[in-house]
C-alpha positions in Angstrom: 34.0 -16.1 6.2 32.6 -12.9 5.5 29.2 -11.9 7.1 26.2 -11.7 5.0 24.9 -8.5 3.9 21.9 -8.9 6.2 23.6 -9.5 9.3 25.1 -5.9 9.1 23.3 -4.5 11.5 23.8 -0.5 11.6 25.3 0.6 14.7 23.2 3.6 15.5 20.3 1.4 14.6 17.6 1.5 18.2 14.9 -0.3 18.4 12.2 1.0 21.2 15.2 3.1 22.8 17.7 0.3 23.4 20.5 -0.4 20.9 21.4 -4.4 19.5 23.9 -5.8 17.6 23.6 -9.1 15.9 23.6 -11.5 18.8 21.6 -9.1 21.1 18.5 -9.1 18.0 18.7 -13.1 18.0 17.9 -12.6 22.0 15.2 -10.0 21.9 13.9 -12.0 18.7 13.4 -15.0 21.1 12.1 -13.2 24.1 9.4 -11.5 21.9 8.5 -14.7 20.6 8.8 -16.6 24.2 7.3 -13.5 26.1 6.1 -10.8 24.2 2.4 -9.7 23.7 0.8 -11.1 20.9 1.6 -8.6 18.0 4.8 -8.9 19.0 5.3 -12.4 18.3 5.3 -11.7 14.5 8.2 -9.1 15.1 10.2 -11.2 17.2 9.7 -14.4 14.5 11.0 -11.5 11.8 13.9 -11.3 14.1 14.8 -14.3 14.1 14.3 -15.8 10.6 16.7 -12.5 9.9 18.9 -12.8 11.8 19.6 -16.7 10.7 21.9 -18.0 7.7 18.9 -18.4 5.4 19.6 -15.7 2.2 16.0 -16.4 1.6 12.4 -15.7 4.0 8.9 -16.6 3.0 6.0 -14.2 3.3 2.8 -13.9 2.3 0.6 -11.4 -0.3 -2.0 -9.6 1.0 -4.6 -11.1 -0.8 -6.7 -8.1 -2.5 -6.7 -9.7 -6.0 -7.4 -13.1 -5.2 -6.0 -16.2 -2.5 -3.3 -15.1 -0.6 0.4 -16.8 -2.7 3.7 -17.7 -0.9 6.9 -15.8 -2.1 10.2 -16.5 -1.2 12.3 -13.1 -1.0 16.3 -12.6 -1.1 16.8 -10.6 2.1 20.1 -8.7 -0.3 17.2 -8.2 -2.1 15.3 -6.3 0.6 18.9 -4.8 1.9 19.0 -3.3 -1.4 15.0 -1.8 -1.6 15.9 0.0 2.0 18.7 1.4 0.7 16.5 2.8 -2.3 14.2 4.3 0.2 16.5 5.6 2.1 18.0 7.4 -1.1 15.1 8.9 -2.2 13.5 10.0 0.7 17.0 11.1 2.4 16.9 9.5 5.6 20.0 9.3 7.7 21.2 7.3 10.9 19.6 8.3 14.0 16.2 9.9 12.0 13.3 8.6 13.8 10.4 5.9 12.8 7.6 4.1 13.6 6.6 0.7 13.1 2.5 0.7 13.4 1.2 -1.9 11.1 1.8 -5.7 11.2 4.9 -7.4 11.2 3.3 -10.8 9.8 3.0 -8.6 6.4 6.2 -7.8 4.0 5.3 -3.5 5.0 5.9 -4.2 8.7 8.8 -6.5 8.0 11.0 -3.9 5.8 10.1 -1.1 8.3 12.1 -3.3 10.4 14.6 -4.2 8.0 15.1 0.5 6.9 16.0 1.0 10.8 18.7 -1.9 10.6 19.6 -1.0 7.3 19.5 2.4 7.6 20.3 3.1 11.5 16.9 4.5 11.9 16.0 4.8 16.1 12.6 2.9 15.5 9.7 2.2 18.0 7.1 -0.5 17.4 2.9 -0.7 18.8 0.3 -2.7 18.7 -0.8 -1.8 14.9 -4.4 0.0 15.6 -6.5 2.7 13.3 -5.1 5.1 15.7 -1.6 4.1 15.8 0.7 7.2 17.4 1.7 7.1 20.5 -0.3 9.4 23.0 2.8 10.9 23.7 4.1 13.6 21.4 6.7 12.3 20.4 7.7 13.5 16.6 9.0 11.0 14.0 10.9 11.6 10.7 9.6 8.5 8.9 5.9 6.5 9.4 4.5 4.3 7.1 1.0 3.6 8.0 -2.5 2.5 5.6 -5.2 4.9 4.6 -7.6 4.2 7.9 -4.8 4.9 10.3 -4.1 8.0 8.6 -7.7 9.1 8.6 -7.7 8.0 12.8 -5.0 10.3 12.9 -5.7 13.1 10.7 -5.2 15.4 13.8 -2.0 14.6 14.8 0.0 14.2 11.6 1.8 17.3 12.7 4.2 15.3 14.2 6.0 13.0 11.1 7.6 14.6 9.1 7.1 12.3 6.2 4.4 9.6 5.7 4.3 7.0 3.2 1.2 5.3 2.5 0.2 1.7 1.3 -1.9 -1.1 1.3 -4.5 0.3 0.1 -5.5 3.2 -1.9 -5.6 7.1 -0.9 -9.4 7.9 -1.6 -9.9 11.4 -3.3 -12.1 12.5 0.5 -8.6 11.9 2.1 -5.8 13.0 -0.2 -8.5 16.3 -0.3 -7.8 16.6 3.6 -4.0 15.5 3.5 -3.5 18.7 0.8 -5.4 21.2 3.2 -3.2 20.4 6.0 0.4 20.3 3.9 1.6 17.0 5.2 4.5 16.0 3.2 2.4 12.5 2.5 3.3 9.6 -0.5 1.0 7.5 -2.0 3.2 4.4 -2.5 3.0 1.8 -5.4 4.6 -1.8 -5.0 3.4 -5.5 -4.1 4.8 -7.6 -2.2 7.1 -9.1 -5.1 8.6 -5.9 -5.4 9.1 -5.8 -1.3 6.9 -3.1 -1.0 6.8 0.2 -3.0 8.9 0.7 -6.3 7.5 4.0 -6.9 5.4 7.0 -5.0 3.4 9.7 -5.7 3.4 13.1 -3.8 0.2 14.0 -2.4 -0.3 17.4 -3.6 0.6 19.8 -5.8 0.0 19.2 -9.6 2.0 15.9 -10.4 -0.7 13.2 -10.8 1.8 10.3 -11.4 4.4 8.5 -9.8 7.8 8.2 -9.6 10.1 5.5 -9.4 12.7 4.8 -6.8 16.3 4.4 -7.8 18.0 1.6 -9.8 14.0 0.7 -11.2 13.2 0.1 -15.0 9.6 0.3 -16.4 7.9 -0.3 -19.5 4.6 -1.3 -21.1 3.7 -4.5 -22.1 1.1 -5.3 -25.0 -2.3 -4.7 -22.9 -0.6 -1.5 -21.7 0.2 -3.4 -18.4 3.1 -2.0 -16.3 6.3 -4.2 -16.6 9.0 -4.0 -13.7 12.7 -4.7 -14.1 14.3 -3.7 -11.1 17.8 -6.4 -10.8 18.2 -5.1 -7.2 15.0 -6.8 -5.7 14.0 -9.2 -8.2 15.7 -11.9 -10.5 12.8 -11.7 -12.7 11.3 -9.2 -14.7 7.7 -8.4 -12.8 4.5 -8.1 -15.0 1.7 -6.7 -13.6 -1.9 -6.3 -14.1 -1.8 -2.9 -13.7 -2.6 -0.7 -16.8 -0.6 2.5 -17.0 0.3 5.5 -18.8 4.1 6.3 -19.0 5.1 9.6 -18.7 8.8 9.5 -18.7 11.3 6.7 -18.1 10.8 6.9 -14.2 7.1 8.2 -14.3 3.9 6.7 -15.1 0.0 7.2 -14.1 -1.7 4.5 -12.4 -5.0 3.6 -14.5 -6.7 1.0 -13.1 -6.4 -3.2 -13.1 -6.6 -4.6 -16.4 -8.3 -7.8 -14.9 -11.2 -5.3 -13.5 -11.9 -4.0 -16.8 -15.7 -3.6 -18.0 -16.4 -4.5 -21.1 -20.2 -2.8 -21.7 -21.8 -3.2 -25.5 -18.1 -3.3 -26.8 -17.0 0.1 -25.0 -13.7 -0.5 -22.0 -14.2 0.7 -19.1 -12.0 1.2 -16.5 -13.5 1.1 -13.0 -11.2 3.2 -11.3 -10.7 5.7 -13.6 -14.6 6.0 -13.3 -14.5 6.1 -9.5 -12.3 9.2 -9.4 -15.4 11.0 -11.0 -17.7 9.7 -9.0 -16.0 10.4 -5.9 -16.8 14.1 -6.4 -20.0 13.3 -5.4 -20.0 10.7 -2.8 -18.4 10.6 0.6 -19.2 7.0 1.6 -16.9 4.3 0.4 -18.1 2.8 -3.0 -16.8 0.6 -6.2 -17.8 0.2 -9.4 -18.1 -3.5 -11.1 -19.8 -5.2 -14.0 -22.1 -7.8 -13.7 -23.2 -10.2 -16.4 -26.2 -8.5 -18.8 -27.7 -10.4 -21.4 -27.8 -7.5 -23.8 -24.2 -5.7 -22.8 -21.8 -8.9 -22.0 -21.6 -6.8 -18.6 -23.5 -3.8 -17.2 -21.4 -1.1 -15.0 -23.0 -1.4 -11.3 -22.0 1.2 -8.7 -21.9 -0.3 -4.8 -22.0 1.9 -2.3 -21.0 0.8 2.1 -24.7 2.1 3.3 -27.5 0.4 4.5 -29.6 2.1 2.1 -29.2 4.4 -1.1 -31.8 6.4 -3.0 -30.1 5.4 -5.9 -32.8 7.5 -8.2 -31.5 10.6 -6.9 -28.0 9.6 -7.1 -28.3 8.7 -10.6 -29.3 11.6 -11.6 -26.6 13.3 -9.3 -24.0 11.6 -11.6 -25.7 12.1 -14.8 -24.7 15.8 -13.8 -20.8 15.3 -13.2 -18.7 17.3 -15.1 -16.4 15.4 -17.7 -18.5 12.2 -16.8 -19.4 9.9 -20.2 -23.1 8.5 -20.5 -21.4 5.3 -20.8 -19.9 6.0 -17.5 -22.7 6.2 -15.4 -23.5 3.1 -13.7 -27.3 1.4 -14.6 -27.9 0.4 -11.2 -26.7 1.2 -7.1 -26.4 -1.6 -4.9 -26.1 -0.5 -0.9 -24.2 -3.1 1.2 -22.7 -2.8 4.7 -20.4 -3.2 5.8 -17.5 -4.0 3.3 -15.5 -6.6 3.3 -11.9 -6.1 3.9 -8.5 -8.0 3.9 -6.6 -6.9 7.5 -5.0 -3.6 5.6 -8.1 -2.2 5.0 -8.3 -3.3 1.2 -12.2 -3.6 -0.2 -12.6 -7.1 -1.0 -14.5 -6.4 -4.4 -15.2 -10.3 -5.6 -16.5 -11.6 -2.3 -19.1 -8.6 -2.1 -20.2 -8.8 -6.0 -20.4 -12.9 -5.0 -22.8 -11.8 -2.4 -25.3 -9.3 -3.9 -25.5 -11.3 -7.4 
């Protein structure tokens, strides 16, 4: 009986300097597990649960959007979106990578699965906000999330490409990333698509992203993205996510079509509103609606400090260039700290729940 597609494990594949096969992964799996630090019991249960029969694993989504949901993948199906990656970013056996966030989420998980796939040489620590090593040691492929990358603006330098996830690149920090010419990706996925589908180069003049191979899109009727991608899903994915397409394997990003403000009959679209704004301020900030008697929902601007002058600021963003009157929020809530889920993302509904 043939081996599954999982079990074929590259052979230049390394994992913290030391090369496994098959049977030797089972073993390590069960050590980390048995005897490893903590963070390293996730990596070593990854092992494991790969390494087995099962076509099928369970993981978890992030919960961002609303209560973490259960979703059983097809590891083909994650065999098939590290071979996409590897594709379009051309990464080859023996390239170096780094595993740095954790492995309990489906990012970690298919960083692991790349360097089997892929024959990557990859080394794995304790996920931190300052994740590299303090040796300086170079790396060929890192994925990490916004805060590490801002921990570790100063040594960037050393990957030579950087994806980025889990939550989004803020205009202060893709500002930074372009001064320095990192060769940095803003990535786009869930974890029903096992991770990204598309990226966007940060820098330069494209504002959009770009698909990876062997990925359909289209627009549903609410202008909501809509994912057909046979390789890593059965289904068709529909998102919440209201786009503009560009081409057949480019689209802008727009905002969430279930965070849309609708103010005295005018749409708004919170993030599309945040971009302006974040000319103007450097702490983190959203912008929600509330409920209004006279509007259905008035356009609120929260802002992580422990206190705002929010006359002046009003009046600040009266004054942005390209901003609409309807865009500017009616009133400035400080609150900090934010909450967030364990990548970093702003857990908008709990903090609206708490300053209502």
């Amino acid at each position: 009986m043939e081996n599954p597609i999982w079990h074929n494990i590259h052979p230049n594949f390394k994992l913290n300097g030391t090369s496994y096969d098959l049977e030797d992964l089972k073993e390590i799996g069960y050590s980390l597990v048995k005897e490893g630090e903590p963070f390293e019991h996730s990596i070593g249960d990854f092992i494991l649960d790969w390494t087995s029969n099962n076509p099928t694993l369970e993981v978890f989504t992030s919960g961002s959007t609303g209560k973490p949901k259960k979703i059983v993948l097809q590891k083909e199906h994650m065999v098939n979106s590290a071979w996409a990656t590897g594709e379009y970013f051309n990464i080859k056996p023996t390239n170096t990578a780094l595993l740095c966030l954790p492995c309990s989420g489906i990012a970690g998980k298919m960083m692991l699965v790349r360097a089997m796939v892929l024959g990557l040489h990859l080394d794995y620590v304790e996920p931190s906000s300052t994740p590299l090593p303090t040796h300086n040691k170079s790396y060929d492929f890192v994925a990490m999330v916004p805060l590490q990358v801002k921990s570790s603006i100063n040594q960037l330098d050393r990957i030579k490409t950087l994806i980025i996830g889990g939550a989004p690149v803020d205009s202060n920090l893709r500002s930074t990333l372009n001064q320095r010419s990192i060769h940095a990706f803003e990535t786009y996925g869930m974890t029903e698509t096992i991770t990204h589908i598309a990226v966007k180069r940060i820098g330069g003049d494209a504002d959009y992203f770009e698909t990876l191979p062997n990925i359909n899109i289209s627009a549903d009727e609410r202008g909501c993205l809509v994912i057909d991608a046979p390789k890593i899903s059965h289904h068709k994915i529909v998102t919440n996510d209201v786009v503009e397409l560009i081409s057949e394997n480019q689209f802008k990003w727009l905002g969430r079509y279930d965070s849309i403000i609708n103010s005295g009959g005018i749409k708004l679209i919170p993030e599309q509103i945040e971009k302006k704004l974040s000319t103007i301020i450097n702490s983190r900030f959203f912008v929600a609606g509330l409920p209004d008697d006279a509007l259905g929902q008035k356009l609120v601007l929260v802002i992580e400090e422990s206190q705002v002058d929010s006359e002046t600021l009003l009046d600040r963003i009266k004054n942005i260039k390209g901003i609409h009157k309807y865009e500017a929020p009616k009133e400035v809530y400080a609150f900090k700290p934010f909450i967030e889920t364990k990548t970093g993302k702003i857990q908008r509904k709990k903090i609206i729940q708490q300053i209502r």
